[in-house]
C-alpha positions, 0 to 999 in steps of 0.5 A: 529533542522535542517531540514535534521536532522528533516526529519532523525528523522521522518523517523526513526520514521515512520520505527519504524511504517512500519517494527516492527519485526514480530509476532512469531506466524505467519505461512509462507504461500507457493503458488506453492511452492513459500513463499507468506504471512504470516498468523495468526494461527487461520487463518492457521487452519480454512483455513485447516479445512474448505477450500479445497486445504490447508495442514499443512506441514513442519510449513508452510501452503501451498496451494496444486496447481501450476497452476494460474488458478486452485490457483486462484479459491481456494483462492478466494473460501477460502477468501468467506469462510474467509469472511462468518466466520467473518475473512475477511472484506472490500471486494472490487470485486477487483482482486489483482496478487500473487507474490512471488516478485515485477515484479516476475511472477503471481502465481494467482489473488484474491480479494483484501480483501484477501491479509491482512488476507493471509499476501500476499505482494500488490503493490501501487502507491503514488504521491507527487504533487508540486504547482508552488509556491513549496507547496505541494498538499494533500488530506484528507480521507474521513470520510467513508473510512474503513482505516484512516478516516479523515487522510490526504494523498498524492494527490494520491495514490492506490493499483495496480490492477492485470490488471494494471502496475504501470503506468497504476495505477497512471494515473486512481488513478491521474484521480479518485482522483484528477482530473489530466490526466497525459499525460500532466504532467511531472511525475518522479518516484522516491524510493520505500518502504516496509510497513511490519506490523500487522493490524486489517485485518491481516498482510500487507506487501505493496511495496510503489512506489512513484512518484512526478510532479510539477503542472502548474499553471492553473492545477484544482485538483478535486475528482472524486471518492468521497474518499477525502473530500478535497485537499489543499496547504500545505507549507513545514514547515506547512506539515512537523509539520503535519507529526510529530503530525501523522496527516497523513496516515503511507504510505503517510507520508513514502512517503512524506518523500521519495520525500522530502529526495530525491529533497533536497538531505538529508539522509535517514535511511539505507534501508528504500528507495530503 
């Protein structure tokens, strides 16, 4: 098969994965009467049960506040409640902003373990990496992350912190997984997509932004964080055979295809890339 038409039907492929249709059951999740998530019902009625601030009202679960501040304390002292009754995991002591849209305004911030279980949409930053030579730089999970162990990855890649713009991500995500200090790197920013599907944790809706750098010569990758086990060259033929067996993780195959489709100028799928 030729190359534009193998990346088109991987891409299909991997749609299939990041954007099933959703699950009938979930209840629409409404902050400051913006629609923000979508949650399991068993989740839905503990929240209202045994966490303050929550109502059933008009099909949806709607948090009972409009000021940041105050929504902000409630989710957070219901994500505590999530987390002792076994709802929750992975706690990260990491706050993550609320939106009802990308750029759109901050409705609240909550601890990152939080948004899967509630269904609220994070953001995350990916960058594909080029050796001068034209083969791509990749890095394996490691065995003890909780999510894809042992999966490989883009270089980098990361949530955005509430705290943090999209830039500011890249360059600590780029420093704590590889080593790079982007000041020094000629960065493009290219598509993004939307992984919206149901996971162990909940429901994840994530808005991937992906960058892409040629890397000079003399450019040393390093893991600073110990989250990767190791990164290597790939060549393109060798790294598009790995995406086809699932070798790597559902985001960073979406965005591996997204800088490749886009340098080479192949098609994508309606309205995968946007």
């Amino acid at each position: 098969m030729p190359y534009a038409a193998r990346l088109y039907a991987l891409a299909e492929r991997l749609r299939a994965r990041a954007q099933p249709p959703r699950p009938s059951d979930l209840v629409p999740f409404v902050v400051a009467d913006h629609a923000v998530g979508w949650v399991a019902p068993a989740v839905s009625s503990f929240l209202v049960e045994q966490a303050h601030g929550f109502e059933h009202r008009h099909q949806t679960l709607r948090l009972i506040s409009s000021d940041p501040v105050h929504c902000g304390r409630l989710l957070n002292e219901a994500a505590a409640r999530l987390r002792d009754a076994g709802l929750l995991r992975g706690w990260r002591n990491e706050a993550l902003a609320v939106r009802a849209q990308c750029g759109g305004p901050v409705l609240a911030t909550v601890e990152r373990a939080a948004f899967r279980p509630l269904g609220i949409t994070t953001e995350a930053v990916h960058l594909n990496a080029f050796a001068d030579d034209g083969t791509l730089l990749v890095a394996r999970r490691a065995a003890h992350k909780s999510i894809d162990p042992g999966l490989w990855d883009n270089l980098v890649g990361g949530m955005v912190p509430a705290d943090e713009t999209l830039e500011q991500a890249l360059e600590r995500e780029a420093w704590e997984e590889a080593g790079l200090s982007l000041d020094r790197i000629e960065v493009h920013h290219g598509r993004r997509f939307h992984v919206r599907r149901s996971v162990p944790e909940g429901y994840q809706s994530e808005v991937i932004h992906v960058y892409d750098a040629t890397l000079g010569a003399d450019t040393i990758c390093a893991n600073q964080d110990g989250e990767v086990d190791v990164i290597e060259r790939r060549e393109l033929p060798a790294l598009l055979e790995a995406l086809e067996r699932e070798e790597f993780t559902l985001e960073s195959a979406l965005a591996t295809l997204e800088t490749l489709t886009r340098r080479s100028g192949c098609a994508t799928p309606p309205g995968l890339y946007d």
